[in-house]
Every structure is written in structure tokens, then in C-alpha cells.
C-alpha atoms as a printed R data frame, in Angstrom:
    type eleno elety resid chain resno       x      y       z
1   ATOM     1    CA   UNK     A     1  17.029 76.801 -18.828
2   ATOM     2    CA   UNK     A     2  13.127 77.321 -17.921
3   ATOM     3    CA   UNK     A     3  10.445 75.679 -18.393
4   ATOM     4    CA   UNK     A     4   9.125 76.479 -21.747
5   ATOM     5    CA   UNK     A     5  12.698 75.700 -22.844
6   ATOM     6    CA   UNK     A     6  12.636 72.346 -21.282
7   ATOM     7    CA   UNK     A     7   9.468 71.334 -22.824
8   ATOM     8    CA   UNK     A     8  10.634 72.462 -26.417
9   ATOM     9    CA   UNK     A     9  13.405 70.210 -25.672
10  ATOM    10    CA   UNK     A    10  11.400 67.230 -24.372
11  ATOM    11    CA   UNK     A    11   8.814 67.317 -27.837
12  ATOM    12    CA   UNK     A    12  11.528 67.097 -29.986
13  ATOM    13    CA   UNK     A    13  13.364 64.283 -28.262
14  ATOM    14    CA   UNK     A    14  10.139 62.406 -27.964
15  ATOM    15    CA   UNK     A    15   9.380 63.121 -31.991
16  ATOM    16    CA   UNK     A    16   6.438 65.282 -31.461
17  ATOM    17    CA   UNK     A    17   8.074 68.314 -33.178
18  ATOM    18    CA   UNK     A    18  10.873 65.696 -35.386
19  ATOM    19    CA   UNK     A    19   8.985 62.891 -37.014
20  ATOM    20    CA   UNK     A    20  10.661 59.963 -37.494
21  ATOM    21    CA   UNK     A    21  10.567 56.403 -38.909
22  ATOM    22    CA   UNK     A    22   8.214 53.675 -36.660
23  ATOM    23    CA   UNK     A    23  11.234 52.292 -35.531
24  ATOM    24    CA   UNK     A    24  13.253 54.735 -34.772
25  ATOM    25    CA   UNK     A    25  10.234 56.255 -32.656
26  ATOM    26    CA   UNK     A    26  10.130 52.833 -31.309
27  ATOM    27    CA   UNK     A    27  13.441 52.576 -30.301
28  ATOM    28    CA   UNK     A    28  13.929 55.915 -29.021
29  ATOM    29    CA   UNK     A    29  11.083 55.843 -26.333
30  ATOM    30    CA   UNK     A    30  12.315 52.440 -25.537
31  ATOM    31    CA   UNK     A    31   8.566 51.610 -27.430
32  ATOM    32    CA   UNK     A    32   4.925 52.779 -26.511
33  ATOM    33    CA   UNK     A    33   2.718 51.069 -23.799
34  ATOM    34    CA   UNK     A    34   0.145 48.804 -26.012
35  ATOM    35    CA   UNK     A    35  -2.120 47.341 -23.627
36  ATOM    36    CA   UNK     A    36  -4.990 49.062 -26.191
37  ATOM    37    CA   UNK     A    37  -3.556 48.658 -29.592
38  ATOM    38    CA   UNK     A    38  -5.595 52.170 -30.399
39  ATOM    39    CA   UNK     A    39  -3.842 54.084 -28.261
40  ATOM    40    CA   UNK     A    40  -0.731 52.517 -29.369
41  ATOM    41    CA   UNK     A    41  -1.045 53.240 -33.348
42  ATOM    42    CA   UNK     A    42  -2.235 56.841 -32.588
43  ATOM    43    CA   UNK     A    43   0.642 57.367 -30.241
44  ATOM    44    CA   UNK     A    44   3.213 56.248 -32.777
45  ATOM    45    CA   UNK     A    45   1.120 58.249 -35.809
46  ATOM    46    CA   UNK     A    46   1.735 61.375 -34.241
47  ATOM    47    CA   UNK     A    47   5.369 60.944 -33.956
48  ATOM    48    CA   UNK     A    48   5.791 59.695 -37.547
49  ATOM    49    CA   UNK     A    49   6.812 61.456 -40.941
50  ATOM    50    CA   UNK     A    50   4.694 59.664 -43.186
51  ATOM    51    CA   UNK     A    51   1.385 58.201 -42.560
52  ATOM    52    CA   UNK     A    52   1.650 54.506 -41.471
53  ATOM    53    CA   UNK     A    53  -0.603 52.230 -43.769
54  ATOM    54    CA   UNK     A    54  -4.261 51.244 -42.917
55  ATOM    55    CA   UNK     A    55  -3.431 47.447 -42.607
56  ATOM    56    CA   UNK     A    56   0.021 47.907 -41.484
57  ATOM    57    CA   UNK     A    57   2.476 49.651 -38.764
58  ATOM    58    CA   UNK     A    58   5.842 48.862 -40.375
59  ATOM    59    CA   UNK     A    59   7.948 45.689 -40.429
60  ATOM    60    CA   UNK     A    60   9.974 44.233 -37.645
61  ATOM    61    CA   UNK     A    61   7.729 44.975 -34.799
62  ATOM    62    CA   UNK     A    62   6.524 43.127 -32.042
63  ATOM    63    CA   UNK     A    63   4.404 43.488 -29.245
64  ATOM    64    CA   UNK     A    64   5.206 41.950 -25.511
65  ATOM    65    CA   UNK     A    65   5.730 42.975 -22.116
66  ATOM    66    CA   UNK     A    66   8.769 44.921 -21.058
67  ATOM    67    CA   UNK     A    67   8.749 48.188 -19.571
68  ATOM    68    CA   UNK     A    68   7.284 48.315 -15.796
69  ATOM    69    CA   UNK     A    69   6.086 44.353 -16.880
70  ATOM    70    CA   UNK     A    70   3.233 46.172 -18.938
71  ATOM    71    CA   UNK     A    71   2.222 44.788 -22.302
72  ATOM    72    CA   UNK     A    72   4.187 47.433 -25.454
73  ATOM    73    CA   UNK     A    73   4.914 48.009 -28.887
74  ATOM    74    CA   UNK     A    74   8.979 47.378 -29.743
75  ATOM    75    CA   UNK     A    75  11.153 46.838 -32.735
76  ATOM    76    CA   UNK     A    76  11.836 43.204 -32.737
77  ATOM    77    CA   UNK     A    77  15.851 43.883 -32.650
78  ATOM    78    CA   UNK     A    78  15.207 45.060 -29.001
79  ATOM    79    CA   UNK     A    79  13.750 41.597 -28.063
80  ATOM    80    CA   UNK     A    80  17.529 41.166 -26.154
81  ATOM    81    CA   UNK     A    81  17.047 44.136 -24.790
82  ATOM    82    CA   UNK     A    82  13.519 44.311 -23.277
83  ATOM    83    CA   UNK     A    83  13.596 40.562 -22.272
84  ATOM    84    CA   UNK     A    84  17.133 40.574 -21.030
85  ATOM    85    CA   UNK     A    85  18.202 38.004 -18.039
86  ATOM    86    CA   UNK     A    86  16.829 38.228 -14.524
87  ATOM    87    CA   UNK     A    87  13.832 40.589 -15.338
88  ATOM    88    CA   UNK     A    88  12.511 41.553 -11.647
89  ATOM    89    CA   UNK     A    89   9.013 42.381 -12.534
90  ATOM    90    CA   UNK     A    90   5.677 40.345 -10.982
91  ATOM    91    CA   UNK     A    91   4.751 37.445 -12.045
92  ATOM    92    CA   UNK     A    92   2.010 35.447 -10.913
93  ATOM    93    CA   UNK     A    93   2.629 31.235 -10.530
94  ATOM    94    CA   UNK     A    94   0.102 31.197 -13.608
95  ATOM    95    CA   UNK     A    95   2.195 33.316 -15.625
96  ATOM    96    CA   UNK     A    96   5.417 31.023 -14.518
97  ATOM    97    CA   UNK     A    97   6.640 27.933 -15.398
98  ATOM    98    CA   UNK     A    98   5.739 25.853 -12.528
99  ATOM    99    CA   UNK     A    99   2.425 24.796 -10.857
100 ATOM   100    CA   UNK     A   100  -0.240 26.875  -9.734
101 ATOM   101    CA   UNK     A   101  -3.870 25.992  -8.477
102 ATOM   102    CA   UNK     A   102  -5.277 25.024 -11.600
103 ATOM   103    CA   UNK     A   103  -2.590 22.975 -12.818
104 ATOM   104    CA   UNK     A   104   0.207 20.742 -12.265
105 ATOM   105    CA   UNK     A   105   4.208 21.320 -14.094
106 ATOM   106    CA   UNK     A   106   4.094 18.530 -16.074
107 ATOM   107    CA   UNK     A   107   1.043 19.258 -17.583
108 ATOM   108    CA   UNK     A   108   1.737 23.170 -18.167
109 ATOM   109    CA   UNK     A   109   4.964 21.927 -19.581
110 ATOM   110    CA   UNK     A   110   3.322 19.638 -21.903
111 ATOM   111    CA   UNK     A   111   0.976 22.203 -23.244
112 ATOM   112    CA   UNK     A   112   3.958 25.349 -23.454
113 ATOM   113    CA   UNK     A   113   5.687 22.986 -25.903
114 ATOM   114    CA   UNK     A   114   2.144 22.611 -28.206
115 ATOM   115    CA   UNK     A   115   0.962 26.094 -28.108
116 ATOM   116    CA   UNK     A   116   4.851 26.718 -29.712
117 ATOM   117    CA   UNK     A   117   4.725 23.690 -31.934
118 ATOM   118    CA   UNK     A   118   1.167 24.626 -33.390
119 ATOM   119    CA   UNK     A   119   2.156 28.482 -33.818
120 ATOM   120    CA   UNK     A   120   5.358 27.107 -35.667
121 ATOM   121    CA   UNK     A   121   2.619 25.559 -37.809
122 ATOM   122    CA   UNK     A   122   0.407 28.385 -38.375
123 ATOM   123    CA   UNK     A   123  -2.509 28.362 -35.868
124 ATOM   124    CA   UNK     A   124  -1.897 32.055 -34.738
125 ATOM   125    CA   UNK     A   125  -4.845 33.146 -33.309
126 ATOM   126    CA   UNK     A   126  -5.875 32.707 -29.412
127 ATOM   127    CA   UNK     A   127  -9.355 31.210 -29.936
128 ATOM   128    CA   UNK     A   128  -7.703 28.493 -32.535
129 ATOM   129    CA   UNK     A   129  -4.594 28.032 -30.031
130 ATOM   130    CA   UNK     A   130  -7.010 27.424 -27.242
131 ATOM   131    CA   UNK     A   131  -9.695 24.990 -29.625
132 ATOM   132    CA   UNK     A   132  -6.585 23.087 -30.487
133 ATOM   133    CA   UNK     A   133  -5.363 22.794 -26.520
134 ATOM   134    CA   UNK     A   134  -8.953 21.316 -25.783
135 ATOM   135    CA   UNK     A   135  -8.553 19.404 -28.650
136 ATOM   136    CA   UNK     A   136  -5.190 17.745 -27.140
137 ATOM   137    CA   UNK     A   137  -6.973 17.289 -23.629
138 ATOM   138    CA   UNK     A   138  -6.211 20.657 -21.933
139 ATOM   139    CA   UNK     A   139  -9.594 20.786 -19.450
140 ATOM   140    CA   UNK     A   140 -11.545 24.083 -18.318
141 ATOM   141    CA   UNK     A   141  -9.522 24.194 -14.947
142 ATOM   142    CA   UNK     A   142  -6.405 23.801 -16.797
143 ATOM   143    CA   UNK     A   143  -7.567 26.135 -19.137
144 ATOM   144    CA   UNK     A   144  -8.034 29.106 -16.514
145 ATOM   145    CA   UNK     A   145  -3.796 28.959 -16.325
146 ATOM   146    CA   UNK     A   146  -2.736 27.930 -19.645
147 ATOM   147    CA   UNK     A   147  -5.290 30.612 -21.046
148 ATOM   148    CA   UNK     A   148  -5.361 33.165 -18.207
149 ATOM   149    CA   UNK     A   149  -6.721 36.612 -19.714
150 ATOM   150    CA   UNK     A   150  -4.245 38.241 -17.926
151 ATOM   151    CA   UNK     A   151  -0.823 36.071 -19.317
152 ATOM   152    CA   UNK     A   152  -0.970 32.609 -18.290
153 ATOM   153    CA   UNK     A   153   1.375 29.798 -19.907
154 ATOM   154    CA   UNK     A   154   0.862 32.865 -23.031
155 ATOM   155    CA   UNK     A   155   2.944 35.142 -21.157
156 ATOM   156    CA   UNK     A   156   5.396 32.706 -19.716
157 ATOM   157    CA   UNK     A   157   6.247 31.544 -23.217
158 ATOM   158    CA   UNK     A   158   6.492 35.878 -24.377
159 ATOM   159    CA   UNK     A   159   8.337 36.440 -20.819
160 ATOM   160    CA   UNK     A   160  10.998 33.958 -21.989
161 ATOM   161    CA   UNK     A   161  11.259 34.459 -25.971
162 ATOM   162    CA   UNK     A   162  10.086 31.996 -27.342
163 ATOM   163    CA   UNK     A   163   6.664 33.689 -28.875
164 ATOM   164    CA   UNK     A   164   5.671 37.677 -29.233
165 ATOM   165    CA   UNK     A   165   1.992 39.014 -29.871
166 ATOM   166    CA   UNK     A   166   1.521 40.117 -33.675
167 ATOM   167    CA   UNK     A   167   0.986 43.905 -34.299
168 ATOM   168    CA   UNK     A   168  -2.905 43.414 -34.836
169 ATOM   169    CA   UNK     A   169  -6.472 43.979 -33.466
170 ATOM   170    CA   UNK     A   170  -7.297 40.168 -33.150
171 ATOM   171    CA   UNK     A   171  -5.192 38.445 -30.478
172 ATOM   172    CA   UNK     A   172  -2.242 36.228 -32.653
173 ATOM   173    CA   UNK     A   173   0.915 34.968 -31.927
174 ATOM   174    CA   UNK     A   174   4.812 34.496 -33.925
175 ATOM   175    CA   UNK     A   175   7.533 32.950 -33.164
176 ATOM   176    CA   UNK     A   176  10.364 34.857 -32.013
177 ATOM   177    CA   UNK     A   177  13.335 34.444 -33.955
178 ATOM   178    CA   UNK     A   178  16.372 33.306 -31.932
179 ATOM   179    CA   UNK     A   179  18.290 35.558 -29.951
180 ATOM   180    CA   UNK     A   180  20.777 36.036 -26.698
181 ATOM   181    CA   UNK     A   181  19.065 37.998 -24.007
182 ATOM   182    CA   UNK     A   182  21.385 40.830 -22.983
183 ATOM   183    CA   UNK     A   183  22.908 40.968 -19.390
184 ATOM   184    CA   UNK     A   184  20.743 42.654 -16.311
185 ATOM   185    CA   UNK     A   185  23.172 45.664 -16.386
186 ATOM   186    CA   UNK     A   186  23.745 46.266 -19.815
187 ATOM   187    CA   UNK     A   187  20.141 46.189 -20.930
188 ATOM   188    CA   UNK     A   188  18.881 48.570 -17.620
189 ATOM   189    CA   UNK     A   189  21.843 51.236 -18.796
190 ATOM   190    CA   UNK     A   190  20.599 51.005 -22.765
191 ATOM   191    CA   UNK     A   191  17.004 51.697 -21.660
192 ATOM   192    CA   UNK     A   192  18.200 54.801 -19.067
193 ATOM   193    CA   UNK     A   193  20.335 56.101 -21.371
194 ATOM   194    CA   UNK     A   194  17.263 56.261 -24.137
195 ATOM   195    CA   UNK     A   195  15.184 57.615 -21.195
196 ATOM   196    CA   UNK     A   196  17.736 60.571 -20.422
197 ATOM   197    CA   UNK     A   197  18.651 60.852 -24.535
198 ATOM   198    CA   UNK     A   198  14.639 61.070 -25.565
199 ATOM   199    CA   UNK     A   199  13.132 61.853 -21.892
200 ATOM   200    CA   UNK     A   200  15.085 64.352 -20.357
201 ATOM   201    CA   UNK     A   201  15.714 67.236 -19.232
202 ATOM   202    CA   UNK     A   202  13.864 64.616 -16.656
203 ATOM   203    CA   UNK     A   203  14.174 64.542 -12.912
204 ATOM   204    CA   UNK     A   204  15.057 61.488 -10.409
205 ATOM   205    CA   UNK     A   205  11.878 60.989  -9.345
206 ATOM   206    CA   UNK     A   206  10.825 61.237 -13.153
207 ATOM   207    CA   UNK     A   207  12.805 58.308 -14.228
208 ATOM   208    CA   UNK     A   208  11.576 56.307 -11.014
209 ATOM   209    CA   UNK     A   209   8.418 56.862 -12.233
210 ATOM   210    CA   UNK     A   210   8.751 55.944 -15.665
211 ATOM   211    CA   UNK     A   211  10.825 52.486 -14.936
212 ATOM   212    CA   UNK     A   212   9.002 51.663 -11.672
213 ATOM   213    CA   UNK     A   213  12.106 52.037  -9.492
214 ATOM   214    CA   UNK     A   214  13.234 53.170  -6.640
215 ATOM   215    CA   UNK     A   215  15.245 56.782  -6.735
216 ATOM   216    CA   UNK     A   216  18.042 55.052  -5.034
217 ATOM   217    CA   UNK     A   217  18.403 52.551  -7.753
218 ATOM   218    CA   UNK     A   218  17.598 55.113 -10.614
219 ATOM   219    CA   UNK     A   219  20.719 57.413  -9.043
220 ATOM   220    CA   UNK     A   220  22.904 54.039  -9.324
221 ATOM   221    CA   UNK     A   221  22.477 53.708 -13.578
222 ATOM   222    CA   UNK     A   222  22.904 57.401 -13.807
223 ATOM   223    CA   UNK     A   223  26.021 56.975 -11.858
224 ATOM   224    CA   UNK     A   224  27.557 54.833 -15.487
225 ATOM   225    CA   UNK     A   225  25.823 57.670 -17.496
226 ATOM   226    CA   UNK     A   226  27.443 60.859 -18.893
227 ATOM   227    CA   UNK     A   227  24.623 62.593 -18.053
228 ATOM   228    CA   UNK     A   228  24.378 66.853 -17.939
229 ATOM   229    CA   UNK     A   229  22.662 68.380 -15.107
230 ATOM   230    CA   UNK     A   230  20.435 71.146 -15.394
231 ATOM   231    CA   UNK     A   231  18.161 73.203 -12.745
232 ATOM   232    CA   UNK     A   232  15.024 74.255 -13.981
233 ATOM   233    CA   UNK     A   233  13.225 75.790 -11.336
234 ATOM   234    CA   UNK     A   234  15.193 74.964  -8.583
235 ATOM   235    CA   UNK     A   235  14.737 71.706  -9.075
236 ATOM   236    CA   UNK     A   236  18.061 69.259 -10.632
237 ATOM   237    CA   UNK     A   237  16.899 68.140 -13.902
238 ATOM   238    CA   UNK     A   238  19.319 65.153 -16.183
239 ATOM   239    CA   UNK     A   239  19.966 65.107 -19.907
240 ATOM   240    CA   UNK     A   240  22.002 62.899 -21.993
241 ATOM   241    CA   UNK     A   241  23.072 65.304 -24.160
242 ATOM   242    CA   UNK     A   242  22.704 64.405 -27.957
243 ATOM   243    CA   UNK     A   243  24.292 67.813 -30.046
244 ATOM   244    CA   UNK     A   244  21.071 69.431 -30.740
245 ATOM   245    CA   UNK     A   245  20.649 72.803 -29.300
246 ATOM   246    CA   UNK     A   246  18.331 74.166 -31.593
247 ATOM   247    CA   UNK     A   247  14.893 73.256 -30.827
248 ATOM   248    CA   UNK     A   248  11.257 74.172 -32.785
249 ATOM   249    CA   UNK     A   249   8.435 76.120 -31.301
250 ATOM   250    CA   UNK     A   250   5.989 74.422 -29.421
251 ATOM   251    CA   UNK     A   251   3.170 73.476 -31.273
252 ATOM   252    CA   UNK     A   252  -0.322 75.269 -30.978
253 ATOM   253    CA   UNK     A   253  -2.333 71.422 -30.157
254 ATOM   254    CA   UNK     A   254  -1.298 67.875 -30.170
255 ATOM   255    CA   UNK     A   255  -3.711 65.260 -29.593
256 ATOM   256    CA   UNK     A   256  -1.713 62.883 -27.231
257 ATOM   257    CA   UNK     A   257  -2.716 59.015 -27.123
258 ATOM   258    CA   UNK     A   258  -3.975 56.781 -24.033
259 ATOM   259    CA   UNK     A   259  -1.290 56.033 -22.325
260 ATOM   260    CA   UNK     A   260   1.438 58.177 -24.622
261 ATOM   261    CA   UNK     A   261   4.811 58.717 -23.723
262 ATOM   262    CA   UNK     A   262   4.422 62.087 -22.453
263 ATOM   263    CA   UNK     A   263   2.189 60.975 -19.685
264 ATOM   264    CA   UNK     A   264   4.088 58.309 -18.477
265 ATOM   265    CA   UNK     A   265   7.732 59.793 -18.827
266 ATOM   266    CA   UNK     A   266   7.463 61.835 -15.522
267 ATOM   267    CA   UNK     A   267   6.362 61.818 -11.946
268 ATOM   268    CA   UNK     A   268   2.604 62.782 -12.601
269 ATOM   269    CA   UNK     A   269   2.192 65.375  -9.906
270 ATOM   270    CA   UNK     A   270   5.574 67.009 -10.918
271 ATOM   271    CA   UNK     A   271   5.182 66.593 -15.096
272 ATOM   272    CA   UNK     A   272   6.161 69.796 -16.856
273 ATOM   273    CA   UNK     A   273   2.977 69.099 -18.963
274 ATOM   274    CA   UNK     A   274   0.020 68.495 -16.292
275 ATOM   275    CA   UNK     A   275  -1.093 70.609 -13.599
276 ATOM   276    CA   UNK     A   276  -0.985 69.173 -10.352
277 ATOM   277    CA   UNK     A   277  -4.947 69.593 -10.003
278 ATOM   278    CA   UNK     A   278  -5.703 68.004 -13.219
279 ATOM   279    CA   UNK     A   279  -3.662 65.083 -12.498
280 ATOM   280    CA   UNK     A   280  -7.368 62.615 -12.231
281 ATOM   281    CA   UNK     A   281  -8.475 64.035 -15.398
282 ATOM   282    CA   UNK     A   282  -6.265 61.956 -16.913
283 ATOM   283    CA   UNK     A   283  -5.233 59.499 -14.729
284 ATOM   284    CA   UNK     A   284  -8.288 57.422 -13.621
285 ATOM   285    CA   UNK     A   285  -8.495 55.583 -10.258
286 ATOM   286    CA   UNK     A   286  -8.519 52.543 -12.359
287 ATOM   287    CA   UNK     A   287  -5.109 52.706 -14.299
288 ATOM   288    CA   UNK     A   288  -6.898 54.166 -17.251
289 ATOM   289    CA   UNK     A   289  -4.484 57.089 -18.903
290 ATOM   290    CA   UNK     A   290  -6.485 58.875 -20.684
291 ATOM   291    CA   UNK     A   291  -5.532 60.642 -24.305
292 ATOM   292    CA   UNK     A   292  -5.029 64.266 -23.569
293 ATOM   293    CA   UNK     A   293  -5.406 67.710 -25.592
294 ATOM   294    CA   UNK     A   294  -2.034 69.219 -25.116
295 ATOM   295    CA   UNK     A   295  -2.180 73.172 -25.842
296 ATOM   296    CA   UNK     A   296   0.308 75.059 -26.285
297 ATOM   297    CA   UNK     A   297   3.091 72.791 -24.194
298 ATOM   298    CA   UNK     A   298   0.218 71.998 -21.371
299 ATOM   299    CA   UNK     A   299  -2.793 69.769 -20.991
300 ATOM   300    CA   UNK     A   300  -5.591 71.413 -20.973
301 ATOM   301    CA   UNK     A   301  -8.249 68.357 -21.444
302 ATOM   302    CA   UNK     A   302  -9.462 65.472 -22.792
303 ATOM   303    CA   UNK     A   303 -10.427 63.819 -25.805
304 ATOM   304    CA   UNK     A   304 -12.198 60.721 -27.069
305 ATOM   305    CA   UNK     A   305 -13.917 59.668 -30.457
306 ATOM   306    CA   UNK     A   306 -17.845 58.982 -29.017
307 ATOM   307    CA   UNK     A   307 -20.085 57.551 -32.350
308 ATOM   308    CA   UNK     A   308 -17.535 59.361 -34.645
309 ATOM   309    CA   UNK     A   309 -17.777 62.619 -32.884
310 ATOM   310    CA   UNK     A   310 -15.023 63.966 -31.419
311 ATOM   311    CA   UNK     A   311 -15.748 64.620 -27.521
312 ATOM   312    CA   UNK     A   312 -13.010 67.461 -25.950
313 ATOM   313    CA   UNK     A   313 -13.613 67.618 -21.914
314 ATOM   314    CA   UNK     A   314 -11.680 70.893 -21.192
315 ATOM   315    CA   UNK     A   315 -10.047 71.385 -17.524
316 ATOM   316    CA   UNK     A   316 -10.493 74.763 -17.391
317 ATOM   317    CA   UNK     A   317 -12.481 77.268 -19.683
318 ATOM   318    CA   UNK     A   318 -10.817 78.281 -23.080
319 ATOM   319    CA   UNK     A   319 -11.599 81.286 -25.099
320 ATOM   320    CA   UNK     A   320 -13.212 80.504 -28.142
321 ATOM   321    CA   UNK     A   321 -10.493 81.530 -30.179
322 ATOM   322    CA   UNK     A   322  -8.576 79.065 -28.493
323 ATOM   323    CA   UNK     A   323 -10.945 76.226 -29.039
324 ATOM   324    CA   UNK     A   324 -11.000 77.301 -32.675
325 ATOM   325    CA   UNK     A   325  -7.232 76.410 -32.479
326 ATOM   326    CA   UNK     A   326  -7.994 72.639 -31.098
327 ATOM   327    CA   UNK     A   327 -10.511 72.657 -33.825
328 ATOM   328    CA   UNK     A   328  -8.304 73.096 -36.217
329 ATOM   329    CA   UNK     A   329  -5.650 70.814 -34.900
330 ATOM   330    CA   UNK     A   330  -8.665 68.161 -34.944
331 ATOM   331    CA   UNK     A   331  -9.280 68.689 -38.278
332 ATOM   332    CA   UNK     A   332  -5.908 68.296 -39.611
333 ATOM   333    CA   UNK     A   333  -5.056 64.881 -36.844
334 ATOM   334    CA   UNK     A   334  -8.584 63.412 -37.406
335 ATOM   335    CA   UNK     A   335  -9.949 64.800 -40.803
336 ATOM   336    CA   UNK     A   336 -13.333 66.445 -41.266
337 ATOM   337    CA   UNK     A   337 -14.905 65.348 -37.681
338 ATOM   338    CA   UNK     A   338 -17.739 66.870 -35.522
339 ATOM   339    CA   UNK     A   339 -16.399 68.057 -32.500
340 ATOM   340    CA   UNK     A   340 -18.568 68.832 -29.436
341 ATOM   341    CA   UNK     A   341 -16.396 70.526 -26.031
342 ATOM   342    CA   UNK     A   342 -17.383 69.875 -22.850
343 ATOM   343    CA   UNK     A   343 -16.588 72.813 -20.470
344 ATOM   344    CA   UNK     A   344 -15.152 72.581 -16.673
């Protein structure tokens, strides 16, 4: 296998060249990172075969924190999964159940029982959940814990179940319907197994990476796998193999999201997608990933909607037939759009 090869593999396993369902997306990249709900959509829009709805993304998701402890999008049948028992991710003493410096247990436990009781009754919204707190006592130190804009007593109560952000703009809570968190094990070799079904041909240090593990403890799960091995370029690449061996061209342009899938599925200065030197042209300093132009099977820039124009910072200079290409691809992702490129 080469390269190319293992890229046309990759897009169709991530549902860039196979649209799917939301969930089924969803489930098979083990959901998409959500900590801007734009990114999200557009990430999951791209993958799917019909258009999703202006005022809807499907039924029976949620949004919480799973994957590397970082806030995504999931069907809510994989709340056992992604919240299963002895999670090792950090959490702060605000975003725990027990005291911190702006507020004692028995107080934080008081107030983790209203916030469920009044979503149970229909105050939703984060503004109305906190109005109702200070209603009930809660003070501005308190506050700063209970209320953190970070998690807080919020994300204690998503870390363990009990409530789950709704899929919207505004910030609004649900209850989470009852369920039995899966084992440790179990759970870690469901979510490796999706990574080396929907991820792979994908390296070691690729699935390290992605999960936020060490290699030693990556090699450990794929020891339970039935995984294939594969060297692309001298380098040992893993697949769990799923019958397919048959796999479309690669597009001409895809307009990846913030944050998509494709970014964060490998070892940034080893992806089969991003040149090593344009690496901080999509990765910021800051965390930011930014929503790349994907060409032919590599990144080759930017994009971002400035004003309702569509802004293109190229890495490295394009013919113009080539940018008529991306312009097209706009056209057809976006709809009739002014586009402006920046060049390198």
C-alpha cells in the first residue's frame, strides 16, 4: 500500500467519500470534538447523505465531554460508553464533587441536587439555571464553582450522567436517561477498535495522539485487537479490517471543519494529510484547529467565512486553474459565496 492508497482508504472510513446517517457518522468517529458547535455541524454535514435540517441535527444526540476530556458531539446510546467507570482524564476540584476554594461539599452538594431537580422541571438554559441558584441562596463566590465557565458543579453533574448539554447554540441542559456505565476495559477497546475500523491505516503514535495516551498503553488495547498491519512507507501502519477493498477516488476539494476528525486522528507532524511545515497553519499556539482546504488528499490552506465572504489563506501558491477547482467546491459546500484567496 502507498500513500495515496492509504488516504483513499482513510476518507472513506471517516465518511468523506461514503455519506452516512448523523449517527452512524457519530458513532463511527467515536463523535466530533464540539467545543464550537459550528465547527461541529459543518464537520458532521460533510460526512452526511442528506442535508441535516436548519433547526435540527438528528434525534438522539447529545453533547458532553469524552474523548481526551474535551467537550463532543455523541449519539446518546454511547453515553455508557464515553462516560464509562474510572475515566482518568483532569479534573479540576471545581469540576469535582468535593470542596474547592470557593465553596464548601455540603453546599456544592446541595446545589448539584437543584440544578438536576430544576432541569427535571424545565429550566434548561444556563442563565435561568444560574438566576434560579441565586434565587435559592447560591452567592457570587459560590457561584465562580457551581458556575465555572470552564465545567464547574455543570460538568461534575455531565462527568457523572446525570445531565448532557442539548445539541444547540444557546447553552441548555437534559437529563440523561438512565444507564450502566460500561467497564474501564471494555469501553477503551470499543473506542480503539472504532479508531482502527474508521481511523486507520493509522500508526502508534497516531492513535496516542488521537486518545491522549501513551504509545505503551495504545500497544496494550491493540494487543486484544485483530488488527492488520500494513507498511506504508517504511513506517508500520494498523487497520481493523472491515471487508471493503474497493475504495473511491479522492475528491478534487473538501472543506474540512475546526477541529474535524481528520486533523485530530493522527500525530500532526506525521498526518498523511498535512505537511510537516504547515503544521501552525492550522494548528494555532492557542489550541485553535483551524478548518482546512483539503486538495486533492492534502491541505493546502485555510478557510473561514469573514462578513459572508469566504476567506481561503493558501500555504503555498496554486495555479489558477486549481483555485478555480476550490471555487467550485465552495460553491457547491457553501452556495453562491464571494470568495477572496489569500496567497503564501
Amino acid at each position: 500500500m502507498d500513500k495515496q492508497q492509504r488516504i483513499r482508504q482513510i476518507l472513506y472510513r471517516q465518511h468523506l467519500t461514503a455519506p452516512a446517517d448523523p449517527k452512524t457518522v457519530l458513532q463511527d468517529l467515536n463523535g466530533v470534538q464540539a467545543q464550537f458547535l459550528g465547527n461541529a455541524r459543518h464537520g458532521l454535514q460533510i460526512r452526511c447523505s442528506v442535508p441535516l435540517p436548519e433547526d435540527s441535527w438528528g434525534d438522539g444526540l447529545v453533547k458532553s465531554w469524552s474523548v481526551r476530556g474535551t467537550m463532543h458531539l455523541f449519539a446518546e446510546e454511547d453515553l455508557p460508553l464515553f462516560l464509562h467507570k474510572d475515566r482518568s482524564h483532569f479534573l479540576r476540584p471545581v469540576d469535582r464533587m468535593k470542596a474547592d476554594k470557593f465553596i464548601p461539599l455540603e453546599r456544592k452538594r446541595y446545589f448539584a441536587a437543584f440544578l438536576v431537580k430544576c432541569i427535571g422541571g424545565g429550566i434548561e438554559e444556563r442563565e435561568a439555571l444560574k438566576a434560579a441558584c441565586m434565587a435559592e441562596g447560591l452567592t457570587e463566590e459560590e457561584a465562580k464553582s457551581v458556575f465555572d465557565p470552564w465545567g464547574g458543579t455543570i460538568r461534575y453533574l455531565c462527568e457523572s450522567g446525570q445531565i448532557a448539554y442539548k445539541v444547540q447554540q444557546k447553552k441548555a441542559f437534559r437529563l440523561c436517561p438512565d444507564f450502566a456505565p460500561m467497564e474501564r476495559e471494555e469501553a477503551l477497546l470499543e473506542m480503539a477498535g472504532r479508531y482502527f475500523r474508521h481511523f486507520g491505516p493509522a500508526t502508534v503514535k497516531d492513535a496516542a495522539y488521537y486518545f491522549g495516551f501513551s504509545q505503551s498503553a495504545v500497544k496494550e488495547l491493540m494487543k486484544k485487537l485483530p488488527l492488520r498491519e500494513q507498511v506504508i512507507d517504511g513506517v508500520p501502519c494498523y487497520e481493523l479490517e472491515d471487508g471493503q477493498d474497493d475504495f473511491p477516488d479522492i475528491p478534487d476539494c473538501i472543506f474540512l471543519s475546526g477541529f474535524d476528525q481528520l486533523m485530530l486522528g493522527y500525530d500532526k507532524r506525521q498526518s498523511p494529510f498535512l505537511r510537516p511545515v504547515f503544521v501552525s497553519g492550522i494548528f494555532s499556539r492557542a489550541g485553535i484547529v483551524m478548518p482546512g482546504v483539503l486538495f486533492r488528499g492534502e491541505v493546502a490552506g485555510r478557510w473561514k467565512m469573514d462578513g459572508g465572504k469566504l476567506l481561503i489563506t493558501l500555504f503555498a501558491p496554486l495555479p489558477a486553474s486549481n483555485r478555480e477547482i476550490i471555487a467550485d467546491a465552495a460553491a457547491y459546500t457553501f452556495g453562491p459565496v464571494q470568495i477572496s484567496f489569500v496567497e503564501p
